[in-house]
PASE-210727 format. One record per residue (C-alpha): residue in one letter; x, y, z. Coordinates in pm, 1 decimal, always signed. Each point is the difference from the previous one (the first is absolute). Example, Ala and Ser with C-alpha at 12.3 -4.5 7.8 and 13.67 -1.06 7.14 Angstrom:
<vokols>
VOKOL   res       east      north         up
VOKOL     A    +1230.0     -450.0     +780.0
VOKOL     S     +137.0     +344.0      -66.0
</vokols>
This chain:
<vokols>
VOKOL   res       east      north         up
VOKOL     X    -3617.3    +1973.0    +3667.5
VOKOL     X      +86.1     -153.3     -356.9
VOKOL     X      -57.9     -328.7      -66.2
VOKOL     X     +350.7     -252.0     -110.1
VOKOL     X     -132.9      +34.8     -347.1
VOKOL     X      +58.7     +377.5      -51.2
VOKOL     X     +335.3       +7.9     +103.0
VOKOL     X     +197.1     +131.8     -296.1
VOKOL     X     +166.9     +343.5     +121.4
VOKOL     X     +222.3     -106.0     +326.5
VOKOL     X     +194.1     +307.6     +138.9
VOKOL     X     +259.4      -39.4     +279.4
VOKOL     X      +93.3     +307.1     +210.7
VOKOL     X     +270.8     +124.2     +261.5
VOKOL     X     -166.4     +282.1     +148.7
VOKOL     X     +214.1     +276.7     +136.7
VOKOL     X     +118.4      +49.0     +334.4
VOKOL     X     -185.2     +266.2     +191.1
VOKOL     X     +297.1     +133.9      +65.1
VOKOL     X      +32.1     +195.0     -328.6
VOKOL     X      -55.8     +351.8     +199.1
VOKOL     X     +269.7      -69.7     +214.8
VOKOL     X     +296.7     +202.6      +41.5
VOKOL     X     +218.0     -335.3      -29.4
VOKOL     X     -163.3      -57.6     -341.8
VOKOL     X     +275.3     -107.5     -258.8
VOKOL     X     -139.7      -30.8     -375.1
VOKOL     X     +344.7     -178.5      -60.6
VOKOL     X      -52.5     -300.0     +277.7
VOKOL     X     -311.1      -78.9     -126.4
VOKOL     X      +77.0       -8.8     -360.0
VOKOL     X     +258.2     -244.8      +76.4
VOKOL     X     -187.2     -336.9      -63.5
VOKOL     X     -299.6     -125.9     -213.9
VOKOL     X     -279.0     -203.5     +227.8
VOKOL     X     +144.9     -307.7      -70.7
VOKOL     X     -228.7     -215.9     +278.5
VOKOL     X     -244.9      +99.7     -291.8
VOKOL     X     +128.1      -18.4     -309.9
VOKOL     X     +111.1     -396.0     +152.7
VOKOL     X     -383.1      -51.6      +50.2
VOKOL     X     -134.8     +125.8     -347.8
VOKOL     X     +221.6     -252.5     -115.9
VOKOL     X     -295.1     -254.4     +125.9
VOKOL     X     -259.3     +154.2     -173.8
VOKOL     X     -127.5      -60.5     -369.9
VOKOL     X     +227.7     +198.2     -239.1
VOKOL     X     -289.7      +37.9     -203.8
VOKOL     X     -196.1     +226.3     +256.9
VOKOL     X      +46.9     +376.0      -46.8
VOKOL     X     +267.2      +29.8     +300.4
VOKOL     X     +147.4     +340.6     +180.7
VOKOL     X     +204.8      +25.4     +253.2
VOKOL     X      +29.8     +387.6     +183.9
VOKOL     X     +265.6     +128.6     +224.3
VOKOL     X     -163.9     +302.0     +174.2
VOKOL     X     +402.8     +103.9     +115.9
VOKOL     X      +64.0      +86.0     -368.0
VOKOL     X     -329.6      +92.4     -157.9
VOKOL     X     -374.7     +108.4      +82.2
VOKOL     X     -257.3     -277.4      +56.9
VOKOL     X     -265.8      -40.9     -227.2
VOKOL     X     -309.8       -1.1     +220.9
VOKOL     X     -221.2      +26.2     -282.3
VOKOL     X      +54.7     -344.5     -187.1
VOKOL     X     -215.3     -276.8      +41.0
VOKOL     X     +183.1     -347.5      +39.8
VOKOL     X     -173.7     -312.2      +50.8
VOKOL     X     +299.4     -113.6     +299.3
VOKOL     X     +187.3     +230.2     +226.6
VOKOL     X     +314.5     -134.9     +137.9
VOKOL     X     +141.1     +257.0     +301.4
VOKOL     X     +321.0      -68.5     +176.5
VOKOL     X       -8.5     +124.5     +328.1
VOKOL     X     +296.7     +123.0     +258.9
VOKOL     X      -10.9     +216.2     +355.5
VOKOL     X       +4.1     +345.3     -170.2
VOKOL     X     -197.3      -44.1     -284.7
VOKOL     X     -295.9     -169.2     +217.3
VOKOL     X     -217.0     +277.3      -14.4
VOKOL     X      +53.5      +78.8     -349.0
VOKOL     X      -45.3     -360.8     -114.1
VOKOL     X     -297.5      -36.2     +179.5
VOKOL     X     -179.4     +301.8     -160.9
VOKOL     X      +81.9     -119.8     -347.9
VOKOL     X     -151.6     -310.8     +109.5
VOKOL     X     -293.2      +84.3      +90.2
VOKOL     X      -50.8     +286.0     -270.7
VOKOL     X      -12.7     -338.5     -259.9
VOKOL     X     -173.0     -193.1     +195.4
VOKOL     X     -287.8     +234.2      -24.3
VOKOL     X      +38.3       +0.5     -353.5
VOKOL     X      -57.4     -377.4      +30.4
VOKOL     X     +385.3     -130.3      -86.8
VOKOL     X      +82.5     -273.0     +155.2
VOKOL     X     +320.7     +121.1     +232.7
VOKOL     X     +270.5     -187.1     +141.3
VOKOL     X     +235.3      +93.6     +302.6
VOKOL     X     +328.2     -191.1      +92.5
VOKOL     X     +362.2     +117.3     +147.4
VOKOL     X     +199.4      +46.9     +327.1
VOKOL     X     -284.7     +234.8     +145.2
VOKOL     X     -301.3     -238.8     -109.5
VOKOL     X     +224.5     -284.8     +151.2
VOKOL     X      +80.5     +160.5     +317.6
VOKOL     X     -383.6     +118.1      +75.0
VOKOL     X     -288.8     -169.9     -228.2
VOKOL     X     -267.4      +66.4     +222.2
VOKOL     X      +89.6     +376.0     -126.4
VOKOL     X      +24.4      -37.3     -300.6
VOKOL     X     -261.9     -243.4      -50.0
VOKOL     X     -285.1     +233.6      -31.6
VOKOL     X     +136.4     +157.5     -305.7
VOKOL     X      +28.0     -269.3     -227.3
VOKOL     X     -185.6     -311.4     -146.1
VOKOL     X     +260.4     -231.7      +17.3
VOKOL     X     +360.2      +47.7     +200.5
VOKOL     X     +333.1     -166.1       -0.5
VOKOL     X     +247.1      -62.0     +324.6
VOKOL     X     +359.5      -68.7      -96.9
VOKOL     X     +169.3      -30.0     -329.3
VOKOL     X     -272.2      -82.7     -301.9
VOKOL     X     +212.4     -265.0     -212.2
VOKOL     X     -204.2     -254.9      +99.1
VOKOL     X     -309.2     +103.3     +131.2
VOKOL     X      -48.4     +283.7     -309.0
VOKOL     X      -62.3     -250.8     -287.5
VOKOL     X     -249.1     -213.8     +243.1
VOKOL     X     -168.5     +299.1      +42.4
VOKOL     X      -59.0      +47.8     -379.1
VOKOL     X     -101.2     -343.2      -14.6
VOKOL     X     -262.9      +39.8     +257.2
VOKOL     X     -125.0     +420.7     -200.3
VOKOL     X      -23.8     -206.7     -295.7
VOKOL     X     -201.8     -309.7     +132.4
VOKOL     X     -228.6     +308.4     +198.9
VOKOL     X     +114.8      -78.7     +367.6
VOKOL     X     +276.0     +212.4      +98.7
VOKOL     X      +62.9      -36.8     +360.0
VOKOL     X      +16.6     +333.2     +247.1
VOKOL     X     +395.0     -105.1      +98.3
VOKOL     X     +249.5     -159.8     -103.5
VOKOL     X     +294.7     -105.2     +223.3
VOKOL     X     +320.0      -90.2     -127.8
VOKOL     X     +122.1     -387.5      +81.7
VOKOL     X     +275.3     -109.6     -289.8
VOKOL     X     +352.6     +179.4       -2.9
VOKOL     X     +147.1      -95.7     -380.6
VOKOL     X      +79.4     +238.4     -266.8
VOKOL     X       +6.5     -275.6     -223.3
VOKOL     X     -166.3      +17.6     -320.4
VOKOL     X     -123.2     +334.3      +44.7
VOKOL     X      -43.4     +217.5     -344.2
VOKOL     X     +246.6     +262.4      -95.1
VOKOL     X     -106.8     +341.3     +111.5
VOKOL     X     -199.8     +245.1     -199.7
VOKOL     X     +266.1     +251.4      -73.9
VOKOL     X     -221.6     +144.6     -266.2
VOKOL     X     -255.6     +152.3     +258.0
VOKOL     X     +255.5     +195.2     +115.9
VOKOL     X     +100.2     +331.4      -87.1
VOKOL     X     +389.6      -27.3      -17.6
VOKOL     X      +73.2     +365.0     -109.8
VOKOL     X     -159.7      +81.3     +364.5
VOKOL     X     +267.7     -176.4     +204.0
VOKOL     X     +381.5      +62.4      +46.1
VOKOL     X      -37.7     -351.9      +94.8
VOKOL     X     -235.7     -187.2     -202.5
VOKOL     X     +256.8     -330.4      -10.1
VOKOL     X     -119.3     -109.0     +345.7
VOKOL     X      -12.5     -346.2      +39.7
VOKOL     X     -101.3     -240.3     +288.2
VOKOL     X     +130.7     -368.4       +7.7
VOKOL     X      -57.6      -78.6     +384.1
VOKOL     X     -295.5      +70.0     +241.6
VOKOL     X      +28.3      +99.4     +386.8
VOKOL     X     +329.3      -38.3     +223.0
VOKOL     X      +98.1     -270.1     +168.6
VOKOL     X      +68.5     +196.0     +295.7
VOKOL     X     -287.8      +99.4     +251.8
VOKOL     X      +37.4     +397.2     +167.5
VOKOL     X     -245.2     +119.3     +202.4
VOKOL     X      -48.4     +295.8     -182.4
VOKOL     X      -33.3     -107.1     -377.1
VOKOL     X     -270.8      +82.0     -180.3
VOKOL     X      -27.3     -287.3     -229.3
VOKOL     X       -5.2     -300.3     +346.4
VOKOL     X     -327.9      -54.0      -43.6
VOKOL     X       +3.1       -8.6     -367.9
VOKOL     X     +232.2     -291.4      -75.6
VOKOL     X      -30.6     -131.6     +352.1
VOKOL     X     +307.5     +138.8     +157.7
VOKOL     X     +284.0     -227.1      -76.1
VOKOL     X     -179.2     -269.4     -109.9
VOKOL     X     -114.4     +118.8     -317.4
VOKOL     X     +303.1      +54.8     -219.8
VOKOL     X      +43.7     -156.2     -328.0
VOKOL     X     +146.3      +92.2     -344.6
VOKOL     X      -67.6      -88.2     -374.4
VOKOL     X     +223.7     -243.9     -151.9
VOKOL     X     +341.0     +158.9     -124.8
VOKOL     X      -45.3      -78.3     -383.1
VOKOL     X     -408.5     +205.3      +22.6
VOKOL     X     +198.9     +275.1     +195.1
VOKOL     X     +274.6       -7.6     -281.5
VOKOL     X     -207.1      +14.6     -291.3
VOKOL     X     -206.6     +279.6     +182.6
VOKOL     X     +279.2     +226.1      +27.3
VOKOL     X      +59.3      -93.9     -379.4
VOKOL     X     -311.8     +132.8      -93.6
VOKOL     X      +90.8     +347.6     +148.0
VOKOL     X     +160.9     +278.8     -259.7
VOKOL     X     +301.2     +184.6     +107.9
VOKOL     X     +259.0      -43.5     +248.4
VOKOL     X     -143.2      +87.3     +361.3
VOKOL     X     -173.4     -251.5     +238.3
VOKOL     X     -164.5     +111.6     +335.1
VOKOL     X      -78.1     -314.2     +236.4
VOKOL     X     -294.3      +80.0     +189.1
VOKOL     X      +53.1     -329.7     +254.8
VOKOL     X       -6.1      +45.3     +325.7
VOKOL     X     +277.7     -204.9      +60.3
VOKOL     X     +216.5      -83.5     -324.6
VOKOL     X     +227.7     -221.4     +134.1
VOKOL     X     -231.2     -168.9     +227.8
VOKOL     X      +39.3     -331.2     -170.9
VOKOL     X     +355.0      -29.1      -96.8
VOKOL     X      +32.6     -313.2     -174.1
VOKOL     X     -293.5     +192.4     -219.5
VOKOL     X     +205.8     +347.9      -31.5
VOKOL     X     +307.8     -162.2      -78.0
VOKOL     X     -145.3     -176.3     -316.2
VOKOL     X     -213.2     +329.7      -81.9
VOKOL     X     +344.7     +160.5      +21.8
VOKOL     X     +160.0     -206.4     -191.1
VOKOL     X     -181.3      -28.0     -275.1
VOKOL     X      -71.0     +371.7       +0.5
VOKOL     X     +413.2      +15.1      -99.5
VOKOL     X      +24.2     +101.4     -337.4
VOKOL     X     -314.7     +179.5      -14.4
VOKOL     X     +129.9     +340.9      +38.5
VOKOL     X     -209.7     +105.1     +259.0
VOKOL     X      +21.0     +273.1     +219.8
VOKOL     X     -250.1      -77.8     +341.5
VOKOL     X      -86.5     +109.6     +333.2
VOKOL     X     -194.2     -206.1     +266.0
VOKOL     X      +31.4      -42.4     +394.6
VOKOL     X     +120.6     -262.9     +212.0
VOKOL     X      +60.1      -40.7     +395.3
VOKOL     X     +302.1      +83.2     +237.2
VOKOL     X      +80.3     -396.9      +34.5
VOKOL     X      -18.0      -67.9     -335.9
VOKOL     X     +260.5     +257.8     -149.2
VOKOL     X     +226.2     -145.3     +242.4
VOKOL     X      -82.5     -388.8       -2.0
VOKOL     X     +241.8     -128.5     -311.0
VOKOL     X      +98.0     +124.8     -315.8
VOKOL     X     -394.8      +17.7     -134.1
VOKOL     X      +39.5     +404.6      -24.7
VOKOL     X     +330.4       +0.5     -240.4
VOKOL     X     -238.1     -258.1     -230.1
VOKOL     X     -293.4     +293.1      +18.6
VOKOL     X     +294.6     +264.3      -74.6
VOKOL     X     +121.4     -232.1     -329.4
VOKOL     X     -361.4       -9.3     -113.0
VOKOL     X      -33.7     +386.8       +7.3
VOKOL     X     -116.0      +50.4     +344.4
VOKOL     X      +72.7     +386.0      +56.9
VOKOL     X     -191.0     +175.4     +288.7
VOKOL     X     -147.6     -221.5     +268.3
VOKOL     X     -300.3      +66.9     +259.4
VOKOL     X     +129.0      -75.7     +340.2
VOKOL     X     -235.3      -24.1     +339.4
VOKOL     X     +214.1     +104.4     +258.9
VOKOL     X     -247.4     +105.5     +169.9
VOKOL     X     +193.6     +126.4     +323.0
VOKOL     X     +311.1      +37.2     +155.2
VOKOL     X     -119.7     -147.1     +332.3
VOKOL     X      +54.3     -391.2      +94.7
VOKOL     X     -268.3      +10.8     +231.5
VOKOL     X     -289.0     +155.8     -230.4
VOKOL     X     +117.0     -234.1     -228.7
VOKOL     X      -74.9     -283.7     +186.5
VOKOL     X     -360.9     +165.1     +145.7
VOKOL     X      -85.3      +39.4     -414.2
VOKOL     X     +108.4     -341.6      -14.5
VOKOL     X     +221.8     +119.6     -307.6
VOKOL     X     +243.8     -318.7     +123.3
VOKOL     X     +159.7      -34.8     -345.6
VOKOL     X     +165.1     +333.4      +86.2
VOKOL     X     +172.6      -59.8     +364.3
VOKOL     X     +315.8      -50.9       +0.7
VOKOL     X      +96.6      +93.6     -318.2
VOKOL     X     +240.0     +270.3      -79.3
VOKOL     X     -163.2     +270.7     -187.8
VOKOL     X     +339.2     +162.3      -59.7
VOKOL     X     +114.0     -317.0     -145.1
VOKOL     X     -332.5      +20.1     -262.4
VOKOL     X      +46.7     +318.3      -94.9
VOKOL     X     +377.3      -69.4      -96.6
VOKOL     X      -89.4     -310.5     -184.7
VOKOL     X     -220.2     +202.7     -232.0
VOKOL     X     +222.9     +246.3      -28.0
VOKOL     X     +295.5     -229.4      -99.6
VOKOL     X     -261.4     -157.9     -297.2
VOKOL     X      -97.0     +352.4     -107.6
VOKOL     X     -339.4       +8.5     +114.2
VOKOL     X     -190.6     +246.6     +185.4
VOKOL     X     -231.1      -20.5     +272.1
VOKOL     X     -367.1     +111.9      +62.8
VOKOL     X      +10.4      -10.6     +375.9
VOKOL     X     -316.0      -34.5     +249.7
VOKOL     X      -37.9      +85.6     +327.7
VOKOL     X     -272.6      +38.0     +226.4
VOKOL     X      -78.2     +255.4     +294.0
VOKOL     X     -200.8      -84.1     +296.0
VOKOL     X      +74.2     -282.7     +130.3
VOKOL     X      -35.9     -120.2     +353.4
VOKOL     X     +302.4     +117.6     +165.8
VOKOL     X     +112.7     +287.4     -243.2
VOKOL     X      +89.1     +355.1     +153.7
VOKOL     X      +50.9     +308.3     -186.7
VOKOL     X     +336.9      -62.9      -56.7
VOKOL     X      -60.8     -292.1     -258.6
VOKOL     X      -90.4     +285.3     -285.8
VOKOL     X     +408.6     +121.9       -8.5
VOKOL     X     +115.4     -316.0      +56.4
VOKOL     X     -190.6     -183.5     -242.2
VOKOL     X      +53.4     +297.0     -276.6
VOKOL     X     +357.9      +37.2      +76.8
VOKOL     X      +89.3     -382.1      -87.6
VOKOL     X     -172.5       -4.5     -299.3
VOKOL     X     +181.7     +279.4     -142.3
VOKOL     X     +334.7     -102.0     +169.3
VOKOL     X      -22.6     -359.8     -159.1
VOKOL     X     -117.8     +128.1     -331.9
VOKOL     X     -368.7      -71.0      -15.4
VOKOL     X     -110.5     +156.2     -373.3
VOKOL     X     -346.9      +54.5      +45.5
VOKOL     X     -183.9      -96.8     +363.8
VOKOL     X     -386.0      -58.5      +34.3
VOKOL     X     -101.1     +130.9     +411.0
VOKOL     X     -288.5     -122.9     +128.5
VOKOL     X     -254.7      +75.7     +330.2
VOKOL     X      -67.9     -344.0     +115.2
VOKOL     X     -407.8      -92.4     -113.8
VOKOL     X     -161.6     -288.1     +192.7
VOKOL     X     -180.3     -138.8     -342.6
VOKOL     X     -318.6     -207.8      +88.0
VOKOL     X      +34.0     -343.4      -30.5
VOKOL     X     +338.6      +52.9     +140.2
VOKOL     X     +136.3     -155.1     +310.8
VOKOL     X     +153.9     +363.0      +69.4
VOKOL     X     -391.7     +123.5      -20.8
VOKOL     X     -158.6     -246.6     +210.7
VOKOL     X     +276.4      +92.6     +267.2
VOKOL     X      -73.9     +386.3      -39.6
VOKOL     X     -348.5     -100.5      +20.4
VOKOL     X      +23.8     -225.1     +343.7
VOKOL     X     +204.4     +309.9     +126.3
VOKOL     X     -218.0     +261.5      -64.4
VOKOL     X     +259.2     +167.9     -211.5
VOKOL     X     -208.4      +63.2     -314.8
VOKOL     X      -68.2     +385.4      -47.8
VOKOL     X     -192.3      +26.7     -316.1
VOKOL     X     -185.7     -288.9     -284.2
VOKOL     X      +26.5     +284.6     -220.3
VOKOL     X     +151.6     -247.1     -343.4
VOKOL     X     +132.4     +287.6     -165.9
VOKOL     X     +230.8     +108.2     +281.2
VOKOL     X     +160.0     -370.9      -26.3
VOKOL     X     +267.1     +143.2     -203.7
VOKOL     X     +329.2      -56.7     +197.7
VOKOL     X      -26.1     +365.9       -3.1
VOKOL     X     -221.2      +67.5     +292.1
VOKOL     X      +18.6     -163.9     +320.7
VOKOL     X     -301.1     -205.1      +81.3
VOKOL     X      +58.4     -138.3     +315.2
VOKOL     X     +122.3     +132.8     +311.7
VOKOL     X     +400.5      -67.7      +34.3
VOKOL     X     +211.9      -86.7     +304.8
VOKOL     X     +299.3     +196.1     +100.0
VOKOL     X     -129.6     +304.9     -281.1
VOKOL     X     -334.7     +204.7       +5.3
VOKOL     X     -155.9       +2.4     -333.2
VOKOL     X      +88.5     +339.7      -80.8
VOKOL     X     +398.6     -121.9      +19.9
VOKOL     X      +25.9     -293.7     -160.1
VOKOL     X     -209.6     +208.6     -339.8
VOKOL     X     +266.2     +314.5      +42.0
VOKOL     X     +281.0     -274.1       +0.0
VOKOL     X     -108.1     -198.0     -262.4
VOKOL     X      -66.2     +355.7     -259.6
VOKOL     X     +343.3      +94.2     +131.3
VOKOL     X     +173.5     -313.2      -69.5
VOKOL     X     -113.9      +46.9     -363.7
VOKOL     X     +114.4     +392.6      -17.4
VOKOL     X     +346.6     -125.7     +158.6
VOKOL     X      +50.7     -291.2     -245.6
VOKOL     X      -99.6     +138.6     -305.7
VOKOL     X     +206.6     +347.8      +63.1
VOKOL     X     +264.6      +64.8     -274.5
VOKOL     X     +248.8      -74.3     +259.6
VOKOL     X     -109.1     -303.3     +121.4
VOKOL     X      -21.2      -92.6     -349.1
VOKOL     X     +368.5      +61.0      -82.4
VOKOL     X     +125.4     -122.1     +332.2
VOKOL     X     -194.8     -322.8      -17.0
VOKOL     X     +145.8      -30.0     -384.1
VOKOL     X     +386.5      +55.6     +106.0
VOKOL     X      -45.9     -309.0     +227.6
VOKOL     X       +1.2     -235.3     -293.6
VOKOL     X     +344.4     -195.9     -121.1
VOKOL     X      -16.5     +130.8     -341.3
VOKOL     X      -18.5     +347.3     -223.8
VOKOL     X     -283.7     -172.5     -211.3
VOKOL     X     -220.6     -143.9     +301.8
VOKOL     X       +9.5     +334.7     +180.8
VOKOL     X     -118.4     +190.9     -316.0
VOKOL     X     -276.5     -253.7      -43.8
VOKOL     X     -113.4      +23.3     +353.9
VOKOL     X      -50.1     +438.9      -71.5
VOKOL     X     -163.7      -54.9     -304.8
VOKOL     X     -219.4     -253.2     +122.3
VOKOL     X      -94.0     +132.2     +338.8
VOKOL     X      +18.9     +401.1     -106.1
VOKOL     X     -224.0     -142.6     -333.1
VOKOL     X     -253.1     -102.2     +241.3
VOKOL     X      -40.6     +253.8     +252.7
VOKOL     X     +140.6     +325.0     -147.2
VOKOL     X     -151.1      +65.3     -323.7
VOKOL     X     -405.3      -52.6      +82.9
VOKOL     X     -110.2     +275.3     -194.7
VOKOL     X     +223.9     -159.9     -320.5
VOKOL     X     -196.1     -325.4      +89.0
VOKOL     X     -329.4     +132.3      -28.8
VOKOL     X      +42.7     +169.5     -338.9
VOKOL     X     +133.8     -324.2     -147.5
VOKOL     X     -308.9     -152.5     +123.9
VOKOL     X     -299.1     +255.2     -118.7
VOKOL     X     +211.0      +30.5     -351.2
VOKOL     X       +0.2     -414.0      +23.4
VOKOL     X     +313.8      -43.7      -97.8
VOKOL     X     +125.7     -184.9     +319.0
VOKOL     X     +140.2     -307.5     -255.5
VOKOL     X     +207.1     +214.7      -96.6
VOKOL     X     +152.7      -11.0     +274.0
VOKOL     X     +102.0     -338.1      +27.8
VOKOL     X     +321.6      +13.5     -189.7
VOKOL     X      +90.1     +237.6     +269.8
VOKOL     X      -96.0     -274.0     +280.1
VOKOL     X     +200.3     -267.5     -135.6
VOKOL     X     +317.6     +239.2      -39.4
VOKOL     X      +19.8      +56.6     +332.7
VOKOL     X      -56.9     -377.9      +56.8
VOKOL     X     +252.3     -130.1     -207.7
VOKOL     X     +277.5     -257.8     +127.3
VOKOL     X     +304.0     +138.8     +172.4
VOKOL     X     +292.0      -56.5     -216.4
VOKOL     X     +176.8     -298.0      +60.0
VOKOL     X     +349.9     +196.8      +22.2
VOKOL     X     -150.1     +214.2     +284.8
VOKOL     X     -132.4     -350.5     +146.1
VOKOL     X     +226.3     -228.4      -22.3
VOKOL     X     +287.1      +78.6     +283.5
VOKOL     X     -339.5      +75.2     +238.9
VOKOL     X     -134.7     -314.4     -103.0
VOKOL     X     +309.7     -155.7      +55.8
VOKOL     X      +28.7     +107.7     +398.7
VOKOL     X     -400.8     -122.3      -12.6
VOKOL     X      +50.9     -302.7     -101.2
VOKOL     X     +318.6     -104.8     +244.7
VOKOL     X     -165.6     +145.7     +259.2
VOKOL     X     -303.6     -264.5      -47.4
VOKOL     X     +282.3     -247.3      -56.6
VOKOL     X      +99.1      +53.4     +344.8
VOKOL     X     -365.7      +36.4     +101.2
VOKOL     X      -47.2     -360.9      -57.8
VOKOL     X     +355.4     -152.9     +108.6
VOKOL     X     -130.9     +138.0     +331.4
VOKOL     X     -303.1     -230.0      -68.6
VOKOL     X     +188.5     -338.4      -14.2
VOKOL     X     +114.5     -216.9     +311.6
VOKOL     X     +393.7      +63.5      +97.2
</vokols>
């Protein structure tokens, strides 16, 4: 291993996921976003060290390099991967450094691999770990203690490769969810609930000031889940001539008029977790921010602000039958979901959903690269395995068909939504091959222009007498609220 006073080449890496042979494959998804959890730590290190950052999703690794510090970030499906890139530089003597939800979730794993690790977010812990490389004592872990985002250093944008991304403007100005579901990935990462916390309004504002063009992609879990936070972000993002997409929870689209501030600011296609139709698996998931809340009631909301909806739902919950594929499928497209994201339900270690599958004997396989949401994993109640996969692959054929497409797209209150939602959803699922030229010609920024075209606002004359019913409607919404 190198000693503190060689480091001068630091490379950070986001190995691929092992998945890359996979029929499900999509060169499009993961050109998407930049490694951002990266880029956010480089902004720690010395800007006079030579510093790389590689994104194995959208180029070849360089294997053959010799940095002084390897920095790996580490989820379920690129496990494997990470850990053989680990170990090829530590037997080159680099000094290599693992941290993310996987390292979190299982250290004892990962531990092996790596000289020093890191469990939960690194704001804190990252620059006392640089302290301790430089003074020669590094310690083997470091655990996360302090939530703040305070006074943390602007993001190296420069490492990244923008013309590689259809979405390089991702931005991040919260960490974890204040909500705690059994299933979530990222519970043991920010402590489930507990853990959520945001950067001060005017740092988030002069982030997204820093960004050239006009699209924004919020990569927050939760972007509403402060409000008093969202509403001044909001605010001051009027005026900025943003276009943006993020997600936020059932409850919160409904709560008060926090969504119509997001829609002023440029909010125009929204991630939403509803998860499942069913009150009961709701509850089981503990997914309590959803129950009883009208979903039909959400969807008409966004629809009445012009913005379209990235639904989720997951199959195989305890208590699901067969018949939740159709019915779950045929509600989206009926209330005018634009693009859906279908998922088999993964027990994630370090999960309370896990440690329930594990108690149970449910768990079929440890196989990491099968923890997809593509492959079941566990051993469903009420479905066999081979079911609930057939009725998750058809739900996608059924959704994405060119009639579901234009039927889900006629549901919407005006001409413009409707030929928004085709674009966007055919745009994503129809035209692959299209995709993947763009991508090996690298010319994918050119196809920005295109993305915030079919994002732009609703016009306010095809608005107004929709927003006009909206807003009486949540008039009499809270009349209903106050004492007679």
């Amino acid at each position: 291993m190198k000693t503190s006073r060689s480091i001068k080449r630091v490379k950070l890496i986001l190995p691929a996921l092992t998945e890359a042979t996979s029929p499900y494959w999509r060169p499009i998804k993961y050109s998407l976003f930049p490694p951002l959890g990266l880029a956010t730590l480089a902004a720690y290190l010395d800007p006079n060290l030579e510093i790389s950052l590689q994104d194995e999703h959208v180029e070849k690794l360089d294997l053959d390099d010799d940095p002084d510090l390897v920095i790996i970030q580490v989820y379920i499906t690129n496990a494997y991967r990470a850990y053989a890139t680990a170990d090829h530089y530590r037997a080159r003597g680099t000094y290599v450094v693992l941290g993310g939800l996987h390292v979190t979730s299982l250290p004892d794993e990962a531990a092996p691999h790596a000289d020093t690790i890191f469990l939960g977010p690194g704001e804190y812990t990252f620059p006392q770990f640089l302290r301790d490389l430089a003074s020669g004592k590094p310690r083997r872990r470091y655990e996360s203690s302090v939530r703040t985002l305070e006074g943390i250093p602007p993001t190296r944008r420069d490492l990244i490769q923008r013309h590689s991304y259809l979405v390089p403007n991702s931005i991040v100005v919260s960490r974890g969810c204040p909500h705690h579901c059994t299933f979530c990935y990222k519970d043991a990462f920010f402590e489930g609930g507990r853990g959520f916390y945001t950067q001060l309004v005017d740092d988030a504002l002069a982030e997204i000031a820093r960004l050239p063009g006009r699209h924004l992609y919020f990569l927050d879990d939760h972007l509403f889940g402060k409000p008093r936070f969202a509403r001044e972000l909001f605010r001051g993002m009027r005026g900025m001539n943003r276009v943006f997409q993020g997600a936020a929870t059932v409850d919160s689209i409904l709560r008060d008029d926090l969504i119509e501030e997001a829609a002023a600011a440029g909010l125009r296609s929204l991630f939403v977790g509803f998860e499942t139709l069913s009150s009961n698996s709701l509850q089981a998931a503990g997914k309590r921010q959803n129950l009883g809340r009208s979903y039909r009631e959400v969807a008409r909301r966004l629809d009445s602000l012009g913005i379209m909806i990235n639904g989720s739902f997951v199959f195989g919950l305890d208590g699901e039958d067969a018949s939740v594929f159709a019915r779950t499928v045929d509600w989206a497209i009926e209330s005018g979901i634009t693009t859906a994201t279908f998922h088999i339900l993964t027990p994630y270690p370090g999960t309370a959903l896990y440690a329930e599958m594990l108690a149970q004997n449910r768990m079929k396989t440890n196989n990491w690269d099968l923890y997809d949401t593509r492959n079941v994993v566990y051993r469903p109640l009420g479905l066999s395995p081979e079911e609930l996969k057939l009725g998750y692959d058809w739900a996608y054929r059924t959704f994405y068909r060119w009639g579901s497409i234009v039927k889900a797209a006629s549901a919407h209150s005006t001409t413009k939504h409707s030929l928004k939602h085709f674009f966007y959803s055919a745009g994503w699922k129809k035209f692959e091959r299209a995709w993947d030229l763009v991508i090996r010609i690298k010319q994918l920024s050119q196809m920005r222009p295109v993305l915030e075209a079919v994002l732009s606002r609703v016009s306010s004359s095809e608005t107004h007498s929709h927003q006009a019913d909206h807003n009486d409607a949540h008039s009499n919404r809270r009349l209903k609220l106050l004492p007679s």
